[in-house]
KOLBA-415394 format. One record per residue (C-alpha): residue in three letters; y negated, z, x negated. Coordinates in steps of 0.05 Angstrom, whole numbers, plus 5000, padded with zeros to 4 digits. Last residue first. Example, Ala and Ser with C-alpha at 12.3 -4.5 7.8 and 13.67 -1.06 7.14 Angstrom:
SER502151434727ALA509051564754
***
This chain:
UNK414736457112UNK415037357104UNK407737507089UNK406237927034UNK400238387037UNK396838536971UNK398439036913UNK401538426879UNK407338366822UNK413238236854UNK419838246805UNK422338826806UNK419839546785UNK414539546841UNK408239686836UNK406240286876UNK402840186938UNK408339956967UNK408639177008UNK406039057064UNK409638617119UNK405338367173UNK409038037228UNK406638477284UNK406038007338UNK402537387352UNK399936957296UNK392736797270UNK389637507281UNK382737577301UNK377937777244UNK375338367203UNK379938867216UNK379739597195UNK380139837263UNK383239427312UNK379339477384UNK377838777377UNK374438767309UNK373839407257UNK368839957278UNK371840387226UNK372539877175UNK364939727184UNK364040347181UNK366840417111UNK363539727085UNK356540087103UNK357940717062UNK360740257005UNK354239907000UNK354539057022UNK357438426996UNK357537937058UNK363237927107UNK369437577140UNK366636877142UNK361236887081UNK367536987036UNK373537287022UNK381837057018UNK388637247026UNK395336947036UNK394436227016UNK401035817042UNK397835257053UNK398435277133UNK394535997113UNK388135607079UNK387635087133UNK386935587191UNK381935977137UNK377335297124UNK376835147199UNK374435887213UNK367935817167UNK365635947097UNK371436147051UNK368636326989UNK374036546950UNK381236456972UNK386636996942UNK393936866919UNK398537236912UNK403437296843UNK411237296841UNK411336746785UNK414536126829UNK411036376890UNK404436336848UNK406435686827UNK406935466896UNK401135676914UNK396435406859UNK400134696879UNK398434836947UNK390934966922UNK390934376883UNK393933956938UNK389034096984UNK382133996933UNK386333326913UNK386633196992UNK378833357001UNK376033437075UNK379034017096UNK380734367031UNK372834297009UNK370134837000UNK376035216983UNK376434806928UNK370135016905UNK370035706928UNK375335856864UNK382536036877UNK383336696855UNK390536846828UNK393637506835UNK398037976792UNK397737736719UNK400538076656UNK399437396612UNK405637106589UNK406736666641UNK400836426638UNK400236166566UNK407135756583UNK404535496641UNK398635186608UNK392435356642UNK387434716656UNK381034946676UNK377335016747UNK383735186782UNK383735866780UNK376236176790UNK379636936775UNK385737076749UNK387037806770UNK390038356737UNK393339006765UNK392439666731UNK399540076730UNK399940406666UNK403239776637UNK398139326662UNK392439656626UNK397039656558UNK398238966570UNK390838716579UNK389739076513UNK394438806477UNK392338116504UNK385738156487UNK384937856417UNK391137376416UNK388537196494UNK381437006465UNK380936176486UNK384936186541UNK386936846570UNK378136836573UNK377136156598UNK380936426669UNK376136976673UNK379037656689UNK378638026753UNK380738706748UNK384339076795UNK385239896814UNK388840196864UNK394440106821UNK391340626779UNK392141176824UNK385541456840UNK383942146816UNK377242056804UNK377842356726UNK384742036718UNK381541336736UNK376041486690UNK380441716633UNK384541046639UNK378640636636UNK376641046573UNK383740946545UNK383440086560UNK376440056530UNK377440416463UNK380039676433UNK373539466449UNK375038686456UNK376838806523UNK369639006540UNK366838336504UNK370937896554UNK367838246623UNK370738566672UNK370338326738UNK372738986781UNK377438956842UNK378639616889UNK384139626926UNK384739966990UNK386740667026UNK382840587084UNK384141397118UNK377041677120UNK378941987058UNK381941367018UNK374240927036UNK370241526998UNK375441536941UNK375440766929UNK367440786933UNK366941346877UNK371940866842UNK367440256841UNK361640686834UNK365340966765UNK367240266749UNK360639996753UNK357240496709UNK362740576654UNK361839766656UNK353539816641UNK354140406589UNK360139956555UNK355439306548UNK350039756523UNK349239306462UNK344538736481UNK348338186477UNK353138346542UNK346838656587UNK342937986566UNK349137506591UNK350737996653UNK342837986667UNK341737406722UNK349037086731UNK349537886755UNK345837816811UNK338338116804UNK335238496864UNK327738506854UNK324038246791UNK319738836788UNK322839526807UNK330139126780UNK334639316828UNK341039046782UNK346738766827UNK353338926815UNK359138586863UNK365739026870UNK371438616896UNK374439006961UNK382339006993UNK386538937048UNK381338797098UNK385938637168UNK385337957191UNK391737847210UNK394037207176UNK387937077126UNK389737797104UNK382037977079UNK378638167014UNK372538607023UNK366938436991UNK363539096950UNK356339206934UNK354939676870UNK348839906839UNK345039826772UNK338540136781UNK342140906762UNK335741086722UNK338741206650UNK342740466658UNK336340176683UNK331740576625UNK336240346565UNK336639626599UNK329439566598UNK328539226532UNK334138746551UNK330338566616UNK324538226564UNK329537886524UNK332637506581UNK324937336606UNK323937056541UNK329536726530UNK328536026555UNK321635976524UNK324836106454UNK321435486423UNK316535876403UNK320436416366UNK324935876325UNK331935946301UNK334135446259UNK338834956288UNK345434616258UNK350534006261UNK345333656313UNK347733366383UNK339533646411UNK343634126461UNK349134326419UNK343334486360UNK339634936418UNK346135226438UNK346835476362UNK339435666358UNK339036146418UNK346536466400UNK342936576321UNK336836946354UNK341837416402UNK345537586344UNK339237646300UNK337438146362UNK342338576364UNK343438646289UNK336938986282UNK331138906339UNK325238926287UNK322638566225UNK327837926245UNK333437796192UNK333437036199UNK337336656251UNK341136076245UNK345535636299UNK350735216282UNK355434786316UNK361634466300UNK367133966299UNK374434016276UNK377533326281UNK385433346281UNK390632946251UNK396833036286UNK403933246253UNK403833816288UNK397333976261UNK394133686204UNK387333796201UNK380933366194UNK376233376135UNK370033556158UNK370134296168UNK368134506094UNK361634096116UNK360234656166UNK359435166111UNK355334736067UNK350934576119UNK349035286130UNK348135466062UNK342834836056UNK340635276124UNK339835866089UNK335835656025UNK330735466061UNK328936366076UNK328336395995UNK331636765947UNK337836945992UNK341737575980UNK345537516035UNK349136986088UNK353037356150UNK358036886174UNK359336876243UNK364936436285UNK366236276359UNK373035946374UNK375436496413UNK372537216385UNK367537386339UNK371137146276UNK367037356216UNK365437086151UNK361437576099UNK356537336046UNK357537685981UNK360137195934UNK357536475971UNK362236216037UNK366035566031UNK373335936011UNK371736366072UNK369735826110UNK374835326105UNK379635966105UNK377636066172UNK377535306203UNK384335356176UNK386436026214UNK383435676281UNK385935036271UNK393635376276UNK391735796329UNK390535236382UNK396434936365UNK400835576384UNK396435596444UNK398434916471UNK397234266443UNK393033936502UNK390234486538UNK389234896470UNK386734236428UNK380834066497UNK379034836493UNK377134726418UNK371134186447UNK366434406400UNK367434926355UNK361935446352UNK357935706290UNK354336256288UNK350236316212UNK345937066202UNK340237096155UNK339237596098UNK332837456056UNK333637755984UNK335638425952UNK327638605937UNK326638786000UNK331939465993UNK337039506038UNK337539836109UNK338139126145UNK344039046094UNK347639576114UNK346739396183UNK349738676168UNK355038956141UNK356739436201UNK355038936256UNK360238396213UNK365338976216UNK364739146280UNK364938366304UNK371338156266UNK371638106192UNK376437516170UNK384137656178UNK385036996216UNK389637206279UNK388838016272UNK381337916261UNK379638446217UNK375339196215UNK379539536264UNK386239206228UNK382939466156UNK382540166179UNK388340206217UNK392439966151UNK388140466106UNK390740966157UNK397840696155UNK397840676068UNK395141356073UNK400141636119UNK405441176078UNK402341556009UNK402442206045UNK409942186073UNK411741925999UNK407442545967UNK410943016014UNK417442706004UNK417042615920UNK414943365927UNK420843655971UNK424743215927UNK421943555863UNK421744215883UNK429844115905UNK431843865831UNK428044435802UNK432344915835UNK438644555828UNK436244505758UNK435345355741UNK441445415774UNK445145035722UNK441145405671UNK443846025685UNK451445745695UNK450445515626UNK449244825617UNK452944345569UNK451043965517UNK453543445466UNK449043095419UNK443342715433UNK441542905511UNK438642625563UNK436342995627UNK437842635697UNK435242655763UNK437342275824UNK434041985886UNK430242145945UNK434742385980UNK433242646063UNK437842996106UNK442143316052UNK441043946089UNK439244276026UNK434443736011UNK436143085960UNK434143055889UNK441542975863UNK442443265793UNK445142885734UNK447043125661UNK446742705608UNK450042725545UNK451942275482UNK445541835498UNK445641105528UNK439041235574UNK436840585605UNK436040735684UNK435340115718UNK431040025743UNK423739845761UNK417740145732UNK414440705698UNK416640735619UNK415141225561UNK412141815594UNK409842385536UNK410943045540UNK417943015503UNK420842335516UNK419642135591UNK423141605636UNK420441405707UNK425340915743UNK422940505817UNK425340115857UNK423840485917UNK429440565967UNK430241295962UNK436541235931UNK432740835881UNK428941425860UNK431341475789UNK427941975750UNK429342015681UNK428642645631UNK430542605554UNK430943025494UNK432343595539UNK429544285535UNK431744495603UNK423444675620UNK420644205568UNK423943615586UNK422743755655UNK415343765645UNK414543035623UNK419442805680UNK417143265725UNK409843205717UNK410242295711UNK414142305780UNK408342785817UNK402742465791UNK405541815808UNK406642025877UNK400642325886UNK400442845941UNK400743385885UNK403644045889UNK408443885830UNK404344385787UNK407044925822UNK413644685801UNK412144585733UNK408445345745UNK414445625760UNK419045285723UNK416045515661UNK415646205692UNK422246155703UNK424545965641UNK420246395600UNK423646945640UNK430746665631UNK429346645554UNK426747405555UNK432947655585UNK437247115552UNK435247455481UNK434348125498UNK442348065520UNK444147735455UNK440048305414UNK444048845459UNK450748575453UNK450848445388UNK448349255372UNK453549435412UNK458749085373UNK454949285312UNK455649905327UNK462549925354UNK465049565285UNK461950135251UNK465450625294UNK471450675239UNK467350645176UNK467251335165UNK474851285168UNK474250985098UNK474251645071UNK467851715026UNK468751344950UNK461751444952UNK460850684936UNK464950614996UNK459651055044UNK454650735010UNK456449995020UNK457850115094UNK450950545105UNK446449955076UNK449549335111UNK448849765182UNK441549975155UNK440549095148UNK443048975202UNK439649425245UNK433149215212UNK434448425222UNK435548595295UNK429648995296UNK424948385267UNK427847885307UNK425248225367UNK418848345346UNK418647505324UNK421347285387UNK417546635374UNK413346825314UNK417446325268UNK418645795322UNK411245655331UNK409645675259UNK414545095239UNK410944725299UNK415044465360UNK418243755375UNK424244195397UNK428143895350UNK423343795300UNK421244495290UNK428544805301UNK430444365231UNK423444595204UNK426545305212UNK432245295175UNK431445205113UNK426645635098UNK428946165163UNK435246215119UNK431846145051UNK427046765085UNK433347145117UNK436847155052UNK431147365007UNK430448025055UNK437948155050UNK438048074972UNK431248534972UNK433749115015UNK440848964981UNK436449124909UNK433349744941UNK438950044974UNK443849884909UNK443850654880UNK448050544818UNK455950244824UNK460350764812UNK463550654754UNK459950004743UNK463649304740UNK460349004797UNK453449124764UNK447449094807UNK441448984753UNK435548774810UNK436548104767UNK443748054781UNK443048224860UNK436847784873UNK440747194841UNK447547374890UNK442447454951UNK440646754934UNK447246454923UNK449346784992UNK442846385029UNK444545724991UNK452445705002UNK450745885075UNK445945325085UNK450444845048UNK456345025096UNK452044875152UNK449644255139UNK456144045132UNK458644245186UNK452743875223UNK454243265183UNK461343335202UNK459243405287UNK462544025305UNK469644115332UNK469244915343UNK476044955295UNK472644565241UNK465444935242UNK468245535242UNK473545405184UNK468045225140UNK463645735151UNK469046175133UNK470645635070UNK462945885056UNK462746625059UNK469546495010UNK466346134963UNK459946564964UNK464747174953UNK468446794895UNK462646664859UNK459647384868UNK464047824834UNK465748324883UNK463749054903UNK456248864917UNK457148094931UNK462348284984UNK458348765022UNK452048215016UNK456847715043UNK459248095099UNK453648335130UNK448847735115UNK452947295178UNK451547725231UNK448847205270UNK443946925306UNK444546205332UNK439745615346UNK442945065383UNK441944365375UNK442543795442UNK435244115466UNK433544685425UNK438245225454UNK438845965444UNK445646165423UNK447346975399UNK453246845351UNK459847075352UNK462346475306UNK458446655245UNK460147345236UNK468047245255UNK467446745197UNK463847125149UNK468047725161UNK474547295153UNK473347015088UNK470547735067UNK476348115083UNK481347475052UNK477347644992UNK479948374994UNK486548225004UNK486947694954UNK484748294899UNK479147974859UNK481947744796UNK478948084724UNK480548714770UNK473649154794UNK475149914800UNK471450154856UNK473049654898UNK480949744886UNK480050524885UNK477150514945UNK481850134986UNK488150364948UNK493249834982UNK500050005000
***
């Protein structure tokens, strides 16, 4: 058996095997349990590796100590798989660090040979201290680049708690050599192994206490920082931050899950690519982590960190990524959600501002420009405002059909847009009426040379349908006027356009004298403000009889203006100026709410009619109009099929891609539609039977004359039987005498009004007439045509078939 202290204390020309095989197999237990913290794919470890070499080098001659602190490096390295050059690396490191305690030994005068040894606390206080700085020498800048860190950074990192490890150590190293240079019973050394077990357990502990805390608060405020409703902002954080929170070499997001294209790769803090897939990491690791929500009801893609060498998380850090992984989908949603609310908003925006046929600037827009302008500075230049109408555009609709139609109308604007000078703005007002708005001119003559430069863009004919058409024009130009804003150079550039139609020219400058026609018209719009203000606008009503029985089944509402000077005023008289003037919507809100004050009034004495409303082109353009209409009928509580407006027949023509959303949305909640003075254009069937139509009105004209007139006859039986065809009725205006109603209902027309039945008059005086009615029958207006009841109404509630009329239907 084995004299421990007498074999150290007696050094042998050989070390004893025994005793080398100690130190072979401290240095190797030393340097495998190791406390880990790691630098992306490297790890930097704490060890115990200076207890057993400095031990060794005491007692033992010190070449064969470093060789065997080496080969126990050696054997680490080889059983745990690691890279060679990393094996290497740290073989050399341990070679260096023993070599230098063994130097620090010799010259402090530590002699292996003595009898005891002398004191060694001071020389293995220097050896252990020389150790640890050719340890931290070497090893630092190797930490330092692979956490793209500064030397200094990593040296005070943890720096107290370094220091207390390296003290226990160190007094551990101290009381072992003493207590067998005492020749002491070796049983004194029995709880060192505890100790330092203890002591292990405590420095690795500190360590992953205070890592997970830096962690988290790194996470933390990443994910704080994430807040952002920028997606970019957002992507280019977590990738740059990532790598710095799991210490990666290498983040990528990939959010084609998502359905974005899209691949954002960081190295370090810095973002390398942005831009389509696909992902183009080809290191030894990566690790991958869904970005999805817990309920896996939304993904947004998939995030990976890259590593060099091989790496695998601890159960700590796995957590640590689900986490993050979760932040950053809830982010990527929130700042996706607020990029398509944005996108949406900037959508509205432009589709309130823009013709939804051409995409130039519709009327809004060109008000607002032009208003912006008018508020400019004199020295910006003349501004003067270009209208332009096509002639004879109704002639390519009636002939080619809508689709046609269109086709001009989106060349003629990108004529005119490519025409127009940097900053002047083109405009489609509606139909086939255009606007450009020409700025910063030097001189007032340079607007018409504009002018003819626009319209000579329309020259050259257009192909359409294999058809060369003619686009022809008209211009009218008006110069920013000192007063009356956009209003009035509207008004000013309308004067001059008809007046360049009338003389057959290609344009017409507006001029004041020559205005005589428009004098009067501008003179009522001044005193529109005060006739809307002082209720002068009031409401007559017609009622609309069964031509069979007699009985009123419904009432147009007439406006007439009481002008305290001019007298009563029909609406041929001021709609025009009330339409151009700018309180268009004042003027409608006060029609409709008489209209509806009247439909009340005639529903409580028992005459629950109809009401029917003209409305006019430039109200459905409003695309508030439909929801204020809406809000009035809610506010009267009348049911909105007891509502109809009459539309003109040129309006579904030449402006149904503007209207027709809003003509639907009316008819949807139950507003019928009228078609009034039918027969005086050509409607293709195919444009009316898309239009949400309930009546026809056939105009007084033909009504006129359907006794003496067989085209007048057969228009209206061919109105009929279309109607019959589409489910629509079919009203008579104008009819004059008893003749011209007997001839009406052998046509086949159901309903009609006129001169016959009743003039327009207040809705007091309509409701006694009801009341009175004719022949004992109240609320007829004429003798009945047939014997018996034959009268079939139909509900007041439109029906979810096919009929679409509110007024009586008589069986044939």
């Amino acid at each position: 058996m084995i004299d421990l202290g007498y074999a150290i204390t007696r050094p042998q020309p050989f070390p004893h095997p025994g005793l080398l095989a100690l130190v072979l197999v401290g240095a190797a237990i030393a340097n495998r349990v190791k406390v880990y913290v790691r630098m992306r794919s490297s790890r930097d470890g704490t060890a115990w590796g200076e207890v057993p070499v400095l031990i060794g080098l005491v007692f033992l001659p010190h070449g064969w100590v470093v060789l065997c602190a080496a080969a126990g490096v050696a054997v680490v390295k080889i059983v745990a798989g690691t890279a060679p050059h990393r094996a290497v690396f740290s073989v050399a490191k341990e070679v260096l660090t023993a070599s230098t305690a063994s130097l620090v030994l010799t010259l402090a005068g530590v002699n292996v040979t003595a009898d005891p040894p002398a004191s060694t606390i001071l020389p293995v206080t220097l050896a252990y201290l020389a150790m640890w700085f050719v340890d931290d020498l070497v090893f630092m800048p190797v930490i330092a680049i692979a956490s793209r860190t500064t030397i200094a950074q990593v040296a005070r990192k943890d720096l107290g708690g370094k220091l207390i490890a390296h003290a226990f150590r160190l007094v551990v190293i101290i009381y072992v050599i003493e207590v067998l240079a005492s020749g002491s019973s070796p049983l004194l050394l029995g709880f060192v192994p505890l100790l330092i077990a203890c002591l292990h357990l405590w420095h690795s502990r500190q360590l992953r206490t205070k890592e997970e805390r830096r962690s988290w608060r790194e996470l933390a405020k990443t994910t704080e920082e994430l807040s952002s409703v920028e997606l970019t902002q957002v992507l280019h954080v977590a990738a740059t931050q990532g790598a710095r929170v799991f210490s990666s070499d290498v983040v990528e997001i990939d959010l084609t899950a998502s359905g974005i294209d899209r691949v954002v790769r960081a190295h370090g803090s810095e973002v390398v690519y942005d831009g389509p897939g696909p992902r183009a990491f080809a290191g030894v690791s990566e690790i991958t982590a869904e970005l999805e929500t817990t309920d896996r009801s939304y993904q947004a893609g998939e995030l990976v960190l890259g590593f060099h060498g091989k790496v695998k998380l601890n159960e700590f850090e796995q957590y640590k990524l689900k986490t993050f992984a979760a932040a950053l989908c809830t982010a990527i949603r929130n700042a996706t959600a607020y990029a398509e609310l944005q996108r949406l908003n900037e959508q509205n925006a432009y589709d309130a501002a823009h013709d939804p046929l051409t995409g130039l600037a519709n009327r809004r827009e060109l008000y607002e420009h032009a208003g912006t302008h008018f508020r400019g500075s004199p020295s910006d230049g003349v501004v003067a405002l270009l209208l332009i109408d096509l002639n004879h555009f109704k002639e390519v609709n009636d002939t080619l059909g809508h689709a046609a139609g269109d086709a001009v109308l989106r060349e003629v604007a990108r004529r005119l847009a490519d025409a127009a000078a940097p900053g002047d703005l083109v405009a489609r007002l509606g139909g086939d009426e255009f606007a450009v708005l020409l700025v910063n001119l030097p001189t007032p003559a340079l607007a018409t040379h504009r002018a003819k430069t626009m319209l000579a863009a329309l020259e050259e004919s257009v192909a359409v349908e294999g058809m060369q058409i003619t686009v022809e024009a008209a211009g009218g130009i008006a110069l920013a006027a000192g007063s009356g804003g956009v209003n009035e150079l509207m008004r000013r550039a309308d004067v001059a356009m008809y007046q360049a139609k009338r003389a057959g020219q290609q344009t017409a400058t507006y001029v004041h004298a020559q205005d005589t026609a428009d004098i009067g018209r501008l003179a009522l719009g001044g005193e529109l403000h005060r006739a809307v203000a002082e209720h002068e606008f009031e409401v007559d009503f017609q009622p609309i009889v069964d031509l069979g029985s007699g009985e009123v089944v419904a009432a147009e509402a007439l406006a007439r203006w009481h002008h305290p000077e001019h007298g009563s005023l029909t609406p041929m008289e001021f709609l025009q100026t009330v339409e151009r003037s700018g309180r268009l919507q004042a003027f409608a809100d006060a029609v409709l709410d008489q209209a509806l004050d009247a439909s009340d009034l005639w529903r409580d004495a028992g005459f629950d009619l109809p009401v029917a409303v003209n409305v006019s082109p430039r109200s459905l353009l409003d695309p508030r109009f439909p929801e204020a209409v809406l809000s009035r009928l809610s506010r009267h509580a009348v049911p909105a099929d007891r509502l109809i407006f009459e539309l003109a027949e040129t309006l579904t023509l030449s402006q149904l891609d503007v209207v027709g959303k809003a003509l639907t949305e009316l008819s949807e909640a139950g507003v019928r539609l009228a078609l009034d003075d039918f027969g005086t254009g050509v409607t293709p069937l195919s444009v009316l039977s898309h239009i949400p139509v309930h009546q026809l009105k056939v105009d007084r004209e033909f009504v006129g004359a359907v006794q003496t007139s067989s085209e007048a006859a057969a228009v209206i039986r061919s109105t009929v039987d279309l109607a019959r065809s589409l489910h629509l009725t079919v009203i008579a205006a104008g009819v004059e005498s008893e003749p011209q109603r007997h001839a009406l209902w052998s046509l086949g027309c159901l309903a009609g009004q006129g001169h016959l039945f009743a003039r327009p008059m207040s809705a007091a005086r309509l409701l006694a007439t009801l009341q009175r009615g004719t022949a004992g029958r109240p609320g007829a207006l004429a003798t009945s045509l047939h014997d018996g009841a034959a009268v079939v109404r139909m509900s007041r509630r439109r029906s979810s078939g096919t009929g679409r009329s509110a007024l009586p239907h008589l069986p044939a």
